[in-house]
N, C-alpha and C positions, 0 to 999 in steps of 0.2 A: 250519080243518080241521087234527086234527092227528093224524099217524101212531103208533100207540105199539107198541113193541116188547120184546114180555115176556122176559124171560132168566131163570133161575138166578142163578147165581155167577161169578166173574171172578177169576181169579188172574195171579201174575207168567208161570206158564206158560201162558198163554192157549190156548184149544184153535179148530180151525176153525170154530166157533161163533162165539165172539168176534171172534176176525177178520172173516167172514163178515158180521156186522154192524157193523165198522167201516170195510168198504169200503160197506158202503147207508147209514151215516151221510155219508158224500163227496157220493156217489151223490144223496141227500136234499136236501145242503146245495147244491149245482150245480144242482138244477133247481127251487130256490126253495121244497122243502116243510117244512112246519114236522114234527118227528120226535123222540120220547123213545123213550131204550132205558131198559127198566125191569129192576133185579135184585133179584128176590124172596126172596135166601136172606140170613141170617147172616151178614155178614161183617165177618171183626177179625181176620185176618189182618195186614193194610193197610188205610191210609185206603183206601176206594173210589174216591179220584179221582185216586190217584198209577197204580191201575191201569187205570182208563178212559183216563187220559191217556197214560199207557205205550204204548198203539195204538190213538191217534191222535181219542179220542172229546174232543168241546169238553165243559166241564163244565158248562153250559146243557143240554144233552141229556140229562143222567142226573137219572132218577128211582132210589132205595134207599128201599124199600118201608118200612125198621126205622127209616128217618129222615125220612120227607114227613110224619109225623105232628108232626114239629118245626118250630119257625121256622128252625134252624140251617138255614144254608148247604150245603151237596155244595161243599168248598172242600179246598186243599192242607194239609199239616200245619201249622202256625207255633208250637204253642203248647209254651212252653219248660222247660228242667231248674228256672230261676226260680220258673217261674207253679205248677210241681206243687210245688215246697218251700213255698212262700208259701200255696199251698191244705192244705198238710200241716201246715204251723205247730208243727214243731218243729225244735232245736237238733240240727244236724248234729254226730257226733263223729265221723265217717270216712268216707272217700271211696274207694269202687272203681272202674275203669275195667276193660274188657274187651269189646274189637270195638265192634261197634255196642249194647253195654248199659251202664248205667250204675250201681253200687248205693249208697246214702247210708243211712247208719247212724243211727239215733238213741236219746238214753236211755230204759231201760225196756223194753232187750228189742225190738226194731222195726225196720224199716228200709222201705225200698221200692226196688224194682228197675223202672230205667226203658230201654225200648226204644227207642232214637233210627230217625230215618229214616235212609236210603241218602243223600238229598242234603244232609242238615244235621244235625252229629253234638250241635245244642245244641236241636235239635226231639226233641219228645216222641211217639211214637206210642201206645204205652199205658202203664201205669204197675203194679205190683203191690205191695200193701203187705201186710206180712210183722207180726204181731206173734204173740212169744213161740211162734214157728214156728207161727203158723197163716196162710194165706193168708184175709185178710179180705174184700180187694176189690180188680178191676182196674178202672180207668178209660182208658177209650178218647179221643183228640182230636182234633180238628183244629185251626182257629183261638179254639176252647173245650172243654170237657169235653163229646163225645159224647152218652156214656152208660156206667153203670158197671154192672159184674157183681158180686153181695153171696155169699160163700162162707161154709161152716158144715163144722164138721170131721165126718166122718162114714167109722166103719169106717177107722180110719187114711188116709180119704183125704178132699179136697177138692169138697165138695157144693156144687152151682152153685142157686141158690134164688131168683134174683132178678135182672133186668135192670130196670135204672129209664135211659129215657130222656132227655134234657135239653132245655129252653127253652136259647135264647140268655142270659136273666138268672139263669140255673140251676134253678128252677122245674120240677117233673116236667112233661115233655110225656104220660107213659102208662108203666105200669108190666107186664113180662112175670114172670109169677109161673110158675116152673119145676118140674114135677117129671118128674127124667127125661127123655123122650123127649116129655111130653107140654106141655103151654103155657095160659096163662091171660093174655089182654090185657086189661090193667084202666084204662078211660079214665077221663075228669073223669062220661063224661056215657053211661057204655055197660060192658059186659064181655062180650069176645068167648072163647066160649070150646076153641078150637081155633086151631091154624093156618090152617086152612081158611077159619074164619069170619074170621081177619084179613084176609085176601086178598081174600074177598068186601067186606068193607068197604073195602077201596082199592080195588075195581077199581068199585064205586058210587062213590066220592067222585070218580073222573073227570070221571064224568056225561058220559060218552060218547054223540054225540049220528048222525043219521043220514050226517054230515060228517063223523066220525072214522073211522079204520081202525086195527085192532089187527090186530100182527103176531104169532103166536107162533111162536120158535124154540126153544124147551121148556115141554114139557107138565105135566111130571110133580108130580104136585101142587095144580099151580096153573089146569089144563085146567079143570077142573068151574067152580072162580071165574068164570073169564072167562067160559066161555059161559052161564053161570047170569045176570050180572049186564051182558052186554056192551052191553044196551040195542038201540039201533037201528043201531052201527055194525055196519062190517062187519068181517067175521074174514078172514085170511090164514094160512095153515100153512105156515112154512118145510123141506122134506124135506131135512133137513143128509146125513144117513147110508144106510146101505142100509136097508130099508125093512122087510126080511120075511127070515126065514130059509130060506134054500134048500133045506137040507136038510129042512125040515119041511115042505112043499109035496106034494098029492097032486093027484089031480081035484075032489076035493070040501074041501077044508081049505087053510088056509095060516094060519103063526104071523105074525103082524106082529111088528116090533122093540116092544118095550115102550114105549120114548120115545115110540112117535106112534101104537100103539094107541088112546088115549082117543081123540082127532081120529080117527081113522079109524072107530072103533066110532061117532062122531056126527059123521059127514062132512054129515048132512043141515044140521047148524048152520054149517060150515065154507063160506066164498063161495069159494075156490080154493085147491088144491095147491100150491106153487112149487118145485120142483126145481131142481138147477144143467145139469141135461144134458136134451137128448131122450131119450136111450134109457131115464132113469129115469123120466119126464113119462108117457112111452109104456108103459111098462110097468107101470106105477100106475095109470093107467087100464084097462091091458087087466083087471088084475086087481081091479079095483073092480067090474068089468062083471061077471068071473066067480063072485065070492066072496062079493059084499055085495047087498045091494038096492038100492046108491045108484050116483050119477053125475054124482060131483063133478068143476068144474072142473080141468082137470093143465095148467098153467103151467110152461114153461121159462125162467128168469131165471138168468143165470150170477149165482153168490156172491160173483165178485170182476170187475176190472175193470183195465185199464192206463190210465193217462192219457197214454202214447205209446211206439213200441219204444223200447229203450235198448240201443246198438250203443257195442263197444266203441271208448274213444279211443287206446288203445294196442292189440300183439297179444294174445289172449287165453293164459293160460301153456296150455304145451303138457303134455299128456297130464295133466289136470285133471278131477277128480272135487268133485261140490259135492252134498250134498243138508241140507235146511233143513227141519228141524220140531219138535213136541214130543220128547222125549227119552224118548216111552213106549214102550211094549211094542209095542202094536198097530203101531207104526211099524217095526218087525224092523231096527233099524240092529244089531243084534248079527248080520242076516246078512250085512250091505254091508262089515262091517270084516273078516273071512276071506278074505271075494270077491278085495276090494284084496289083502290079503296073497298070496294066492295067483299073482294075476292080474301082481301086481308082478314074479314071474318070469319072465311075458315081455314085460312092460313095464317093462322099468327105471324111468326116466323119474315113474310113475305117484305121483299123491298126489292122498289124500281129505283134506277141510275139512268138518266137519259144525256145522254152526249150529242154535244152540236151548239148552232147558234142561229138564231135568224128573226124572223119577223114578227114569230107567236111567242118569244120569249116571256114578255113580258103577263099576254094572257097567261100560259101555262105556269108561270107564279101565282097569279090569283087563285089559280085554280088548284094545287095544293096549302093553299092558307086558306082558303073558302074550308079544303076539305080538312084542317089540322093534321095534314100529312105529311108533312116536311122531316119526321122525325122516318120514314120509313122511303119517301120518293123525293130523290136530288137530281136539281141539274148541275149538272157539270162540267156545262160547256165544251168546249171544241177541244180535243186532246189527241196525240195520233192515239191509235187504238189496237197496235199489232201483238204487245204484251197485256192487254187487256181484261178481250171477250174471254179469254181462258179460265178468267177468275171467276165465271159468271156461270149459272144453271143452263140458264133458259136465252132466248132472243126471242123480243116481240115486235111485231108492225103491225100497224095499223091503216097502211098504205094502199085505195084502192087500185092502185097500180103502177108498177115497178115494170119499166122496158128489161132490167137486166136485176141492178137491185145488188150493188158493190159491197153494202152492207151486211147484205143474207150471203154474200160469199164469204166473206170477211169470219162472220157470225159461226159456219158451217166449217170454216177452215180451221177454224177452234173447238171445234166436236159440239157448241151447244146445241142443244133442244130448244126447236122452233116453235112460233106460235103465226100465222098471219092468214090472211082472204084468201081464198082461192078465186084471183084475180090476175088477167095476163101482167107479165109475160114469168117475171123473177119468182114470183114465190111458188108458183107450182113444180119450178125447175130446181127450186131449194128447199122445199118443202113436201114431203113425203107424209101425206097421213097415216099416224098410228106407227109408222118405223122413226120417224125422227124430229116426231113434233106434233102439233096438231092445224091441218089444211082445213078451216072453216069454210063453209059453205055459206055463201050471199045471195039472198033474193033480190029481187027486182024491191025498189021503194022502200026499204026496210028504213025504218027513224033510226035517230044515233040511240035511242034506249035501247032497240031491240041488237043493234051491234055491240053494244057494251055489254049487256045479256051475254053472248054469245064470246065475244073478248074472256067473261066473269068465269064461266063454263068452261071453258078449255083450259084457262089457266088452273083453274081447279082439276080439272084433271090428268092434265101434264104431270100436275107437281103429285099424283096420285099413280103414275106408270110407272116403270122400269127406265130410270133417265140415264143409267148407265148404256144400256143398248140403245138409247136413241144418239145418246154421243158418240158411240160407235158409230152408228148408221150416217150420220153427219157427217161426222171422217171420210169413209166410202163415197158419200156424193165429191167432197171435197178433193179427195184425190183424183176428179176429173180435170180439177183448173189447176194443175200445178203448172207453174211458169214455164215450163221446158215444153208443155203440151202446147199451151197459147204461144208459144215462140214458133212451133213448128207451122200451126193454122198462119200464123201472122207471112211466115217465109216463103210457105206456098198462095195464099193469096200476091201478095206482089210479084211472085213469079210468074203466074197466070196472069196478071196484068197485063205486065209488060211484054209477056211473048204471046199474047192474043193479038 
């Protein structure tokens, strides 16, 4: 029996998704079930296994849909500045350094430009080779050449026309023939001719049988493959997000989120919902009841899990603010840095630590040099955080909405004292007002002045309560998601799977 679990894409800034499946790959691996997370998109960014490995996944576990069609390995980078000259075969007349790139000159007009990894500046992750200022071709590696992308000059710019995958002895494993937006998979023995039909063909070569269970925590795309071809296993839907638009909800009508519309439009092929809370399980139902003709299973499975509290060894710093997440927008840490500034005039004392990395980084630097705050709010980038949050008072978000919210588990499993919206699904289910934090209350249309108001308020009076009994109270929520708990829901869902 083996669980498989469908994804998208995987980056350094990994989103609640990812994580999400790297606390059920724990989860999997403790109560003995065999379990592949499979990622259906492009990826060359990064090796794929420098980022699966980044949190926490073994590389036995990972299926990459652009490479099962190879005998290459899902391995670390190794393959060296050496191995691409020696495959280039010509006389170097100059050598460039700069960060992590590398560029090597040669006669005739040429060179190639190589991008090293993060842990080894003499490993190669892709390679670009340049003649007579045209970009000819990148090659991608790990412990061999990938798979290379073949470019043609086109309109002054760079026309991408060709992916050819590799054997281990170099040999084409299958060849992606590009134009555009659209795809052509050209095998030894087949030619698929969409993306669609490729998926379809990996998701038959499983040969998924009435013993296996497929999981999917994104649809998009890739929904129709899997239940078109899933055979006699069973399906599972993970509900990461909020589910439905509020605002477009009437008696007779309601918009699903897009993400899990296709599953929801063919809930009759779906064997159960999985949510991370009750009140989203319950409310998915209710409205399955009222909207649709079906009456699919709604499963509560929390996302994430503790494998014990973690109490601090020292005191924790005083009048301490922590919060940990991507670096995006949806995350509103551009209202948490005002909040503090403001909140700091009557809290001397006060200082924010924000951990993560992503796309608003850059804003949210201006935005404590704007305020001259840098001596009391640091970022501090992407860090694990399991000996951490214990050091810290408080945990804030700013998040209008959290499906489960890995971090408020994380936060809570370390006794702090919460701050966030009372907004579905995570922070109502982590956040207790007046016992272990403070649950703000959000109207309809409120500006971001009146939210940081409200931010400025609580936090002032957080750090003005009994923070000893709220980290108490923290504890108590927290000692619902211990790992032995999330192992049991995990063992009886798949039980009920398979013997439905």
């Amino acid at each position: 029996m083996t669980i498989y679990n469908f994804n998208l894409g995987i980056g350094w800034a990994s989103s609640g998704v990812e994580y999400a499946q790297a606390y059920r790959s724990q989860v999997f691996r403790n109560i003995g079930l065999d379990a592949k997370f499979i990622f259906m998109e492009m990826i060359k960014s990064e090796n794929i296994i420098h980022l699966t490995r980044n949190i926490g996944f073994k590389d036995e576990e990972i299926i990459w849909l652009y490479q099962y069609f190879s005998d290459i390995k899902l391995s670390e980078t190794t393959y060296t500045i050496k191995d691409v000259l020696n495959e280039w075969n010509q006389k170097v007349i100059k050598e460039e350094r700069s960060g992590k790139s590398a560029k090597f000159y040669f006669e005739g007009d040429s060179y190639v430009v190589m991008y090293l990894t993060k842990e080894n500046e003499d490993f190669v992750d892709r390679a670009e080779f340049v003649i007579k200022g045209n970009l000819l071709r990148k090659d991608y590696y790990s412990y061999v050449r990938v798979f290379s992308e073949f470019y043609s000059p086109k309109d002054n710019a760079c026309y991408l026309y060709l992916r050819r995958f590799y054997n281990e002895d170099g040999s084409t494993a299958y060849d992606e023939i590009i134009d555009g937006k659209n795809s052509v998979f050209k095998f030894k023995d087949k030619i698929l001719y969409s993306y669609e039909q490729f998926c379809e063909h990996f998701v038959k070569s499983l040969n998924t049988t009435e013993n296996d269970v497929i999981i999917i925590d994104r649809a998009t795309q890739i929904g129709q493959p899997i239940l078109r071809n899933k055979g006699k296993s069973k399906v599972l839907t993970v509900v990461h997000a909020d589910h439905y638009s509020a605002d477009r909800v009437d008696d007779d009508t309601i918009l699903w989120n897009n993400y899990y519309e296709y599953e929801f439009s063919h809930a009759n092929h779906i064997d159960a919902f999985i949510s991370s809370t009750d009140a989203q399980s319950k409310l998915l139902a209710k409205q399955f009841k009222k909207y649709t003709s079906f009456t699919p299973k709604t499963i509560t499975v929390p996302v994430g899990s503790i494998k014990e509290l973690k109490t601090p060894t020292e005191k924790r710093k005083k009048y301490s603010l922590i919060t940990a997440s991507r670096l995006a927008k949806e995350k509103h840490i551009e209202l948490i840095i005002p909040a503090v500034v403001r909140a700091k005039q009557e809290i001397p004392e006060l200082s924010l630590d924000i951990y993560g990395t992503g796309g608003e980084l850059e804003l949210l630097e201006k935005l404590i040099e704007q305020n001259n705050a840098s001596d009391y709010i640091n970022l501090k980038g992407h860090q694990n955080l399991d000996e951490v949050y214990k050091n810290y008072e408080c945990y804030i978000s700013a998040s209008m909405s959290e499906g489960f919210g890995l971090t408020l588990l994380e936060a809570v499993g370390s006794g702090l004292a919460m701050i966030g919206f009372n907004v579905p699904y995570g922070n109502p289910t982590f956040i207790k007002n007046n016992h272990n934090g403070v649950l703000i209350k959000k109207g309809e249309d409120e500006t971001n002045e009146e939210l940081i108001n409200k931010l400025v308020d609580s936090i002032v009076h957080l750090f003005n309560s009994n923070l000893s009994d709220m980290h108490d109270y923290s504890y108590k929520i927290a000692s619902k998601y211990l790992s032995k708990k999330v192992e049991n829901k995990w063992k009886k869902v798949i039980k009920e799977a398979l013997n439905d």
